[in-house]
C-alpha positions as CSV (number, residue, x, y, z in Angstrom):
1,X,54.0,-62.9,44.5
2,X,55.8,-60.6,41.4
3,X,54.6,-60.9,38.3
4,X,55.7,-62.6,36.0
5,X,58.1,-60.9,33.4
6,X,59.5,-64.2,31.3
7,X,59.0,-65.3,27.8
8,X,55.3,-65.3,27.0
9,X,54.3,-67.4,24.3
10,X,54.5,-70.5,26.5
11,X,51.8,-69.7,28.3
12,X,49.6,-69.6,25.4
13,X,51.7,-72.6,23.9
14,X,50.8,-74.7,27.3
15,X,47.3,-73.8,27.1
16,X,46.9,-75.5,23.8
17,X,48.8,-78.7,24.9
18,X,45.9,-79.0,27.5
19,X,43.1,-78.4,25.4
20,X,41.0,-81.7,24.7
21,X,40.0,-80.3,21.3
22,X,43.0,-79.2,20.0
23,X,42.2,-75.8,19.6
24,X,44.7,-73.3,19.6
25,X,44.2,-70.7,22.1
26,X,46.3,-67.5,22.0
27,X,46.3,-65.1,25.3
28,X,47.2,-62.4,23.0
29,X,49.9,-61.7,25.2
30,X,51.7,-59.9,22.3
31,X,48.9,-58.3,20.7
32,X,48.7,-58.3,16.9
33,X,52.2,-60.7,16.5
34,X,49.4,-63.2,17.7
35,X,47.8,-63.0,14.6
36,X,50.7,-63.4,12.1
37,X,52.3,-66.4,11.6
38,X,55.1,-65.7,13.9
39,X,52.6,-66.8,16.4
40,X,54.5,-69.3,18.4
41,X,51.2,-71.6,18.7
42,X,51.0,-72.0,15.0
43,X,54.7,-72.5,15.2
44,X,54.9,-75.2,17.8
45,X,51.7,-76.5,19.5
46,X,53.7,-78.7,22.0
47,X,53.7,-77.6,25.6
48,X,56.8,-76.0,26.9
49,X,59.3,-78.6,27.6
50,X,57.7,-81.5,25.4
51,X,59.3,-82.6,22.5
52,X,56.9,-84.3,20.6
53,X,53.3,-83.8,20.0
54,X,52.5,-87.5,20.3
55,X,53.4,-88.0,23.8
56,X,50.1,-89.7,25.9
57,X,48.7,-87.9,29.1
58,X,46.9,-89.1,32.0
59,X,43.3,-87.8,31.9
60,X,42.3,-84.3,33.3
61,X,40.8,-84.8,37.1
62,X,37.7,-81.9,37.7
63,X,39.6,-79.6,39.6
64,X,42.8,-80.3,36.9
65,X,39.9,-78.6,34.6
66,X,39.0,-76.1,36.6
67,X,42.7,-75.2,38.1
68,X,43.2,-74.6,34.1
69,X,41.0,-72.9,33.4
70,X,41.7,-70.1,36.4
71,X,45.6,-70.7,35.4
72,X,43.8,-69.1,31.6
73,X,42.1,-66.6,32.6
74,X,44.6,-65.0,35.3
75,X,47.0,-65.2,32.5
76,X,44.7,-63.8,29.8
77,X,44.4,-60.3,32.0
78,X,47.5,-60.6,33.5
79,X,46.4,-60.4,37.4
80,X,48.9,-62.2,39.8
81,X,46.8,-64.9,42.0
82,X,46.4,-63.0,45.0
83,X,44.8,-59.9,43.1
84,X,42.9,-62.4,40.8
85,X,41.3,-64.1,44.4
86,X,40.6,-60.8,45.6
87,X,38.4,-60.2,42.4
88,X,36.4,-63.1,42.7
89,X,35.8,-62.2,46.5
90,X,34.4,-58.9,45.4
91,X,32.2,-60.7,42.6
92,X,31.1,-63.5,45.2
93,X,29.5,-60.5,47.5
94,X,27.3,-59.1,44.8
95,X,23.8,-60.5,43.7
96,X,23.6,-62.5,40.7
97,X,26.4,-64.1,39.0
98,X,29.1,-64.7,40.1
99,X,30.8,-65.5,36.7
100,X,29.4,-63.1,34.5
101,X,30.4,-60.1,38.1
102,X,34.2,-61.7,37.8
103,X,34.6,-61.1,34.4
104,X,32.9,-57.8,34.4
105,X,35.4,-56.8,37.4
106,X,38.5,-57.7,35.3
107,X,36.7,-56.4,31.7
108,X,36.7,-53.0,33.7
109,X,40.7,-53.2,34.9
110,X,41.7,-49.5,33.5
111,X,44.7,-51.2,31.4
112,X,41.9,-53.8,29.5
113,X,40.2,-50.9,28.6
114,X,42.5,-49.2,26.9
115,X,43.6,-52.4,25.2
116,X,39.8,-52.7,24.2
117,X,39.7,-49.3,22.8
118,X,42.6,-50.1,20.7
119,X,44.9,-47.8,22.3
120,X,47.6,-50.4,23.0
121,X,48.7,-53.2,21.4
122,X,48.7,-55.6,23.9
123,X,47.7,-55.2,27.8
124,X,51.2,-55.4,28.8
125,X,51.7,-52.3,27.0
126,X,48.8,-50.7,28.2
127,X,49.6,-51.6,31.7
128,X,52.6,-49.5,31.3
129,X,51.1,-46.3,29.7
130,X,48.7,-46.1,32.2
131,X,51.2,-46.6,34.9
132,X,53.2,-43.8,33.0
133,X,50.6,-41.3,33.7
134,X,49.1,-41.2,30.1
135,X,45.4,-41.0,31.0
136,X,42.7,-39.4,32.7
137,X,39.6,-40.6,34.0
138,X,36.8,-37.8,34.5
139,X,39.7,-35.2,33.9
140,X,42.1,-36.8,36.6
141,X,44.9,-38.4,35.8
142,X,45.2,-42.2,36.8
143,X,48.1,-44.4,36.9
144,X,46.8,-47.4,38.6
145,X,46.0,-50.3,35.6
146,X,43.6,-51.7,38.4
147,X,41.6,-49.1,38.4
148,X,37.4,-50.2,38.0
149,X,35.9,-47.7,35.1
150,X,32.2,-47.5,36.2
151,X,29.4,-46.5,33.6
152,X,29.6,-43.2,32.5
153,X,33.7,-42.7,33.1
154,X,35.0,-40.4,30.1
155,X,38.9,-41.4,29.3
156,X,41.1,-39.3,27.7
157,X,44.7,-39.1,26.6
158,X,47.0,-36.4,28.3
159,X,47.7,-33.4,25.7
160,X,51.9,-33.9,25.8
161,X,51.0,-38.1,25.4
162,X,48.7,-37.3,22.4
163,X,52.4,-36.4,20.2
164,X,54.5,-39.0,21.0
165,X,55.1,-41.5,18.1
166,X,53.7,-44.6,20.1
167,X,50.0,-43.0,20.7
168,X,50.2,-41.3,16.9
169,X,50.5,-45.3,15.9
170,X,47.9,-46.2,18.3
171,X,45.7,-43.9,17.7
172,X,45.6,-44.6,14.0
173,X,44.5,-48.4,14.8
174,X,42.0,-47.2,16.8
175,X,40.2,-45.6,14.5
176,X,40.3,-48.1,11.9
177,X,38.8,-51.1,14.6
178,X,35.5,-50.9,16.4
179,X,35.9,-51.3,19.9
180,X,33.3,-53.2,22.5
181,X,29.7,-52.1,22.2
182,X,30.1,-51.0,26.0
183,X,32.8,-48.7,25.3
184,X,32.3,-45.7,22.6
185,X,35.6,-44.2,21.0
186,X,35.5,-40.5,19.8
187,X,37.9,-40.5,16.9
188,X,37.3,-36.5,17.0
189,X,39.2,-36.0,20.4
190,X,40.7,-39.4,20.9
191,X,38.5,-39.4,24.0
192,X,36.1,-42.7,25.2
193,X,33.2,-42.9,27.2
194,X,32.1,-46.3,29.4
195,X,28.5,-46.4,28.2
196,X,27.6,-49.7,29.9
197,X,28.7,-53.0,32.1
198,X,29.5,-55.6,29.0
199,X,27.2,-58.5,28.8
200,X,29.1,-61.9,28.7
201,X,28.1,-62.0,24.9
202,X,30.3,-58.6,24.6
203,X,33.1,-60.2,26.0
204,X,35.2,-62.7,24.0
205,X,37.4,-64.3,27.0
206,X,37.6,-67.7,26.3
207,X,36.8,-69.1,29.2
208,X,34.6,-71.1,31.0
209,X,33.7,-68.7,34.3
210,X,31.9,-71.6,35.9
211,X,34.7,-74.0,36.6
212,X,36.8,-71.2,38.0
213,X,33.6,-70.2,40.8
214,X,33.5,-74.1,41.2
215,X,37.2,-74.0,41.6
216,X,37.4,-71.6,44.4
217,X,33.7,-73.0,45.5
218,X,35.5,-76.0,47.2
């Protein structure tokens, strides 16, 4: 299965259309465009397809709920189904739980973490610079966004990389935004450390983990 590469915003615009509260909920598939009015969810709330915002639905089945909310959160990291599966295979093995493991597995991706650290604008971007050869993980370069940091992993930013014009603009944001209390940013030598796993209350996906281990639970 390819991933997919067509317009964006509906994903985050069919989200909303399914939420029972009505809350908007933005993937922040295009980084900080998601928070300017341009936002196609405060531009049209409607699903993709649907006309009118008044239009009845059916009510939600359990695993319509929990299909959802996987559908979300595959979408929020950008992990095609079969990698996404594999994940919560991994998580399912270790002791503990297994929603707080899955989301610690995909908060660790290599391309989320340099979105965290404010080194990309969006983790479609970051998936690319690290696929370009742009970091190094323990002094070895890494081009594979999949990549699990692990506690104590020091990134930094290849020396040619550090002068282009996209990480001169990156690098400025990320000096001026805090990043994750599980991740420390050196602002001296654009360099980062992993200091710890991130506790669920250090992660702001907004998901509901459970309904996706009921959901492959069945």
């Amino acid at each position: 299965m390819s991933r997919y590469i067509g317009p964006v915003c509906r994903m985050c615009r069919r989200e909303t259309a399914a939420s029972k509260t009505g809350e908007k909920i933005k993937l922040f598939l295009k980084g900080d465009r998601c928070l300017t009015k341009k936002c196609a969810v405060e531009r049209r709330g409607t699903a993709p397809g649907q006309k009118t915002q008044g239009k009845s639905r059916q009510k939600t089945s359990e695993f319509g709920r929990q299909l959802r909310e996987k559908q979300k959160m595959r979408r929020y990291y950008g992990v095609i189904e079969r990698q996404f599966e594999n994940y919560f295979r991994e998580a399912a093995r270790v002791p503990g739980q297994t929603g707080k493991t899955f989301l610690q597995l995909l908060e660790r991706r290599l391309d989320n973490v340099v979105y965290r650290l404010n080194l990309a604008t969006s983790r479609a971007q970051a998936r690319q610079l690290v696929t370009h050869r742009h970091f190094r993980i323990n002094g070895r370069t890494v081009n594979v966004p999949s990549y699990i940091v692990r506690p104590g992993d020091t990134i930094t930013i290849g020396d040619r990389s550090m002068k282009s014009n996209v990480f001169q603009s990156n690098l400025e944001v990320a000096r001026n935004r805090r990043a994750p209390e599980w991740l420390e940013f050196n602002d001296q030598d654009s360099s980062a450390k992993v200091l710890q796993l991130p506790s669920r209350e250090q992660i702001d996906t907004p998901v509901e983990e459970q309904l996706i281990v009921e959901y492959y639970s069945r």
